[in-house]
Each structure stands twice: as structure tokens, then as C-alpha cells.
C-alpha positions in Angstrom: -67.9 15.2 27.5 -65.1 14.9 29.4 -62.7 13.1 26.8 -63.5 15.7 24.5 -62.2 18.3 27.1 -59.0 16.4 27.8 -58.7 16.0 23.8 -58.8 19.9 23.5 -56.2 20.3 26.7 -53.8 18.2 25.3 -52.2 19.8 22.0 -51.2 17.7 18.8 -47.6 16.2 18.3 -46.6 17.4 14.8 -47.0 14.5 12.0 -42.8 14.2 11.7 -42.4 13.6 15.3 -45.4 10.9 15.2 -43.9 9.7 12.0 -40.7 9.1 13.5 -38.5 11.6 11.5 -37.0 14.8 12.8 -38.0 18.1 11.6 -35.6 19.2 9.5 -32.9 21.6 11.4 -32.2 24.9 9.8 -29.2 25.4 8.0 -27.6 28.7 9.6 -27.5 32.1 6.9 -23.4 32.0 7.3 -22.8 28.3 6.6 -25.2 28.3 3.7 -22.8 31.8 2.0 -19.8 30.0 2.7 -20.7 26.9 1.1 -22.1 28.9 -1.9 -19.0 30.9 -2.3 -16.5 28.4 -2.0 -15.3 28.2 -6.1 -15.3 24.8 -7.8 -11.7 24.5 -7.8 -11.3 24.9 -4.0 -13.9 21.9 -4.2 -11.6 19.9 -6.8 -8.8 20.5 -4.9 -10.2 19.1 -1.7 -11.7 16.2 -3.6 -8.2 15.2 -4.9 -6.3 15.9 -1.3 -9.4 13.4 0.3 -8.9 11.0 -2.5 -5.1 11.6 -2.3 -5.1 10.6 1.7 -7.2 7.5 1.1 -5.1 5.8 -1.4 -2.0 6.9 0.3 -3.0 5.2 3.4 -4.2 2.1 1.1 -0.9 1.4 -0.6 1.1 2.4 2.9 -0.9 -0.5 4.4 -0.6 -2.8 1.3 3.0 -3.2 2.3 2.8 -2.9 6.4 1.0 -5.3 7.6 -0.9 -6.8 4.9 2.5 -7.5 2.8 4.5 -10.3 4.1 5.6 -10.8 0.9 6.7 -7.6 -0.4 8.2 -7.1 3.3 10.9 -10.1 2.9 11.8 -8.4 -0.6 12.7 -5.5 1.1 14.2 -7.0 3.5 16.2 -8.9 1.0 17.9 -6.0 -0.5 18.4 -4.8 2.4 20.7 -7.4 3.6 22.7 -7.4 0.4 24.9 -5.0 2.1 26.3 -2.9 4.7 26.6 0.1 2.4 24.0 2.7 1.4 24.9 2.6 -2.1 23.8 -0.9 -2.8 20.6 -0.5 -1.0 19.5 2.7 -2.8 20.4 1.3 -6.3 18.1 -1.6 -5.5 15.4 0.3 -4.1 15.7 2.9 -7.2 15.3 -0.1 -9.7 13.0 -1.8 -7.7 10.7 1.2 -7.6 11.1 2.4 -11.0 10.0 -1.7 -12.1 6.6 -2.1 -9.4 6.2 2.0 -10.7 5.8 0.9 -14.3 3.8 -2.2 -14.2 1.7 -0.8 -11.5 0.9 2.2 -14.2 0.2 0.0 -17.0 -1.9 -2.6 -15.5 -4.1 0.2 -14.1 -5.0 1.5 -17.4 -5.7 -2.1 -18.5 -2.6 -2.3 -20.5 -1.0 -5.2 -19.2 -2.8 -8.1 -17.5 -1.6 -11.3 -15.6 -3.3 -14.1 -13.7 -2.5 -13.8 -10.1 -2.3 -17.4 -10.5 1.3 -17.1 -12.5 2.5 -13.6 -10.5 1.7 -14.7 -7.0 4.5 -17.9 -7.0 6.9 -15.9 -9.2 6.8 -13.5 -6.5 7.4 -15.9 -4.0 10.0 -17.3 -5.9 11.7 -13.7 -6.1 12.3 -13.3 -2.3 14.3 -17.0 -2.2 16.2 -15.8 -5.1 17.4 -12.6 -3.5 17.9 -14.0 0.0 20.0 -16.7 -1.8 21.8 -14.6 -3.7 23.2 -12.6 -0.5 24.1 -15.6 0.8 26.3 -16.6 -2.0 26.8 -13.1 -4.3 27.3 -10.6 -1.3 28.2 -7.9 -3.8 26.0 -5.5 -5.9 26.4 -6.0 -9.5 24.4 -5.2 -12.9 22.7 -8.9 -13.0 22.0 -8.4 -9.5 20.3 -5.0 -10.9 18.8 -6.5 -13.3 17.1 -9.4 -11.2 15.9 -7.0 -8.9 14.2 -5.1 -11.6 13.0 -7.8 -13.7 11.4 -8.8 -9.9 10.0 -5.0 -9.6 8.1 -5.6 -12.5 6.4 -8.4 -10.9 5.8 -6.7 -7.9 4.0 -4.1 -9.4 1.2 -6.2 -10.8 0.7 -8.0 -7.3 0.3 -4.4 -6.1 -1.9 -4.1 -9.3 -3.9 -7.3 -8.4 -4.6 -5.5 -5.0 -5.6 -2.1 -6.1 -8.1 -3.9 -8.3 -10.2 -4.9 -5.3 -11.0 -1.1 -4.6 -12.2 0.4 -7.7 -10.3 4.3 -8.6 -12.6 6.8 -8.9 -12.8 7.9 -12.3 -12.3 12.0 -11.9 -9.3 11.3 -9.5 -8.1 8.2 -11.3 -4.1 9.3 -11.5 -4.2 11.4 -8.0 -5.1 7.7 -6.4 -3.0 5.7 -8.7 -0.2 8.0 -7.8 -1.3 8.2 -3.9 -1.2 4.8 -4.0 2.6 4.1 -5.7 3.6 6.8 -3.2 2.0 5.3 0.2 3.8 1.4 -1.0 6.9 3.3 -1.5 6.4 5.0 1.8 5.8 1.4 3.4 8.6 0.2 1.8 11.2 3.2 3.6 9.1 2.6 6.9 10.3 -1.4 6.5 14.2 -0.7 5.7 14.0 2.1 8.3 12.9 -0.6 11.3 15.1 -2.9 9.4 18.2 0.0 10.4 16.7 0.5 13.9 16.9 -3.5 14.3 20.5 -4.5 13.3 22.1 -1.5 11.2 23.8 -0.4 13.8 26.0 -3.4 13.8 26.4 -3.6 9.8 30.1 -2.8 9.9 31.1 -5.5 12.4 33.1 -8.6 11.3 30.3 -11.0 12.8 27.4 -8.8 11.2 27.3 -11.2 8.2 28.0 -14.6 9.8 25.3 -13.9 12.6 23.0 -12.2 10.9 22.7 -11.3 6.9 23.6 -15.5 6.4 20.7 -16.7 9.2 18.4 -14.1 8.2 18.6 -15.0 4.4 18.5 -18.6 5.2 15.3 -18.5 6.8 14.0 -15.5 4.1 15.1 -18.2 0.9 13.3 -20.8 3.3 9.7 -19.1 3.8 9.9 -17.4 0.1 10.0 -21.1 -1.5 7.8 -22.3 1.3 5.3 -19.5 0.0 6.2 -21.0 -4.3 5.3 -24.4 -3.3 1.8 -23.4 -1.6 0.9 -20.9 -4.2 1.7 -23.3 -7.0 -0.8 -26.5 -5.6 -3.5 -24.9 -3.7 
């Protein structure tokens, strides 16, 4: 019949391509070797570098652009003064304080509501831009706030890192990765800060026109920010 002779001229499609699903593709001889000789602690080392470079980016971005808050901090000690040796104290303590908290509520050692730490931190960036406005000098209270305010810090930046679960094997490399990539957004903000108006820090106007302004409207926004958090 002549369908049965068009059936036998016309060859069978294989059952994966009529199913849909690609025949599997062969992996080549080479690929397979190297794969099988690569030793497991080339693999752990490249599963902590991956892990490493996620987290890193995570806490960078934690601070620039998803941390207004922790941005006018910065930007707080900053303005203290026009010295380097007032900003690097602060930033030593401050990093030292977010460090430790940071550490212990990752391992579940320390815990507090979000709904307490958010305002307080709030209320930390008025405090410091008021401060400069009326204590324009680095001293061991000012040290001391900044510190005390590191520690709170450090559990907002724990409050975040609890929304993306650490993996387990590489727990400290992304706890650290993370620590490291804040503190690199936290540089990165001073260092625009510099580019911005350090060049003028030693000028008689540099405090009148910008430190007191700049503070003014910091204090402003930061208990702005206490108000909201406290009644919504």
C-alpha cells in the first residue's frame, strides 16, 4: 500500500527527540580526567573563595546603597574632624564594636528585636552629628559613644545577614566575607566623602559651611528616622 511504502521511506525520530528531551551530550575523555583528578582540597578551596566572593559582595552592598543608615554614621565621624587621626580612631572602635556583635549574634549568642536596635540606631547618627556640631574635638567619651554605637551596628548588620542563611561548611569564611565587604563599604563611603569636600578640610570656612550644615541636616534625618521607627 502506498502509506506503508512512505512509512518505510521515512525513518523514525528517536523517542528523546519525540519526547522532548535532548540526547544526552558526551562528556569529552579530557574534561572527565581533569575533573577526576582535581584533589578535594583544591575543591574546598574553591568552594570557600566562591562562598568568600558572595558574602563579600553582600556586606559591601549592605552598606552602599542599601545602607542609608549606616552611611550618615560614617559620615558622621567623618565630619568630626579635619585630621586623619580622629577619623581612624573612630573607625578602629567603630569596627572593632559592629565586629563583635556581628560575631556573636551569628552564632546565636546575642539576640535583639529589630524593633529596639533599629531606632537606637537612628538615634546614634543624630547623636554623632550633634555632637560635631557642639564637641568638635575627639575625646575618650566621644570613643566611647562611638563604640557603644558600633555594638549596635553590628546587630543591624546581624539582623540583615539573617535574611540569607550561611552555609554551614563555610559558616566563618562568609561571616568573615561579610564583616570585610561592610568594612570595605564603609572606606568606599569616607573615600567619596574625601573626593567630595576633603580637599577643603583645612580651610577657615570648612567648618562654618560645611561640617555645621551637613551635621545639621545628618542630626535632622537621623531623629527623623527615631520618630518613624519608634510608631510605625
Amino acid at each position: 500500500m502506498p502509506g506503508a511504502v512512505l512509512a518505510d521511506l521515512v525513518p523514525a525520530a528517536p523517542a528523546v527527540v519525540a519526547a522532548g528531551v535532548a540526547p544526552p551530550v558526551p562528556v569529552p575523555a579530557a574534561t572527565a580526567d581533569a575533573a577526576a583528578n582535581i584533589s578535594p582540597t583544591a575543591l574546598r578551596i574553591a568552594q570557600h573563595l566562591e562562598t568568600a566572593g558572595q558574602y563579600l559582595w553582600l556586606g559591601f552592598l549592605h552598606i552602599l546603597p542599601r545602607g542609608a543608615d549606616h552611611i550618615l554614621f560614617v559620615l558622621g565621624l567623618f565630619l568630626l574632624a579635619p585630621a586623619w587621626r580622629p577619623l581612624l580612631t573612630q573607625t578602629t572602635a567603630f569596627t572593632v564594636a559592629h565586629t563583635t556583635t556581628l560575631g556573636l549574634a551569628a552564632y546565636g549568642l546575642v539576640a535583639v528585636p529589630s524593633r529596639i536596635v533599629e531606632p537606637l540606631i537612628a538615634l546614634s547618627i543624630a547623636c554623632v552629628a550633634l555632637e560635631n556640631i557642639f564637641r568638635p574635638k575627639l575625646s575618650s567619651a566621644r570613643l566611647a559613644v562611638v563604640f557603644g554605637f558600633g555594638l549596635l551596628h553590628g546587630l543591624g548588620f546581624a539582623s540583615s545577614l539573617a535574611e540569607v542563611p550561611l552555609p554551614r561548611r563555610e559558616f566563618l569564611t562568609a561571616l568573615l566575607a561579610f564583616n570585610f565587604g561592610v568594612d570595605f563599604g564603609q572606606l568606599t563611603v569616607i573615600a567619596l566623602a574625601f573626593g567630595a569636600v576633603g580637599w577643603w578640610r583645612h580651610r577657615t570656612w570648612y567648618r562654618a559651611r560645611i561640617v555645621i550644615p551637613a551635621c545639621g541636616l545628618i542630626a535632622a534625618v537621623g531623629l527623623a528616622w527615631t520618630g518613624q521607627r519608634l510608631f510605625t
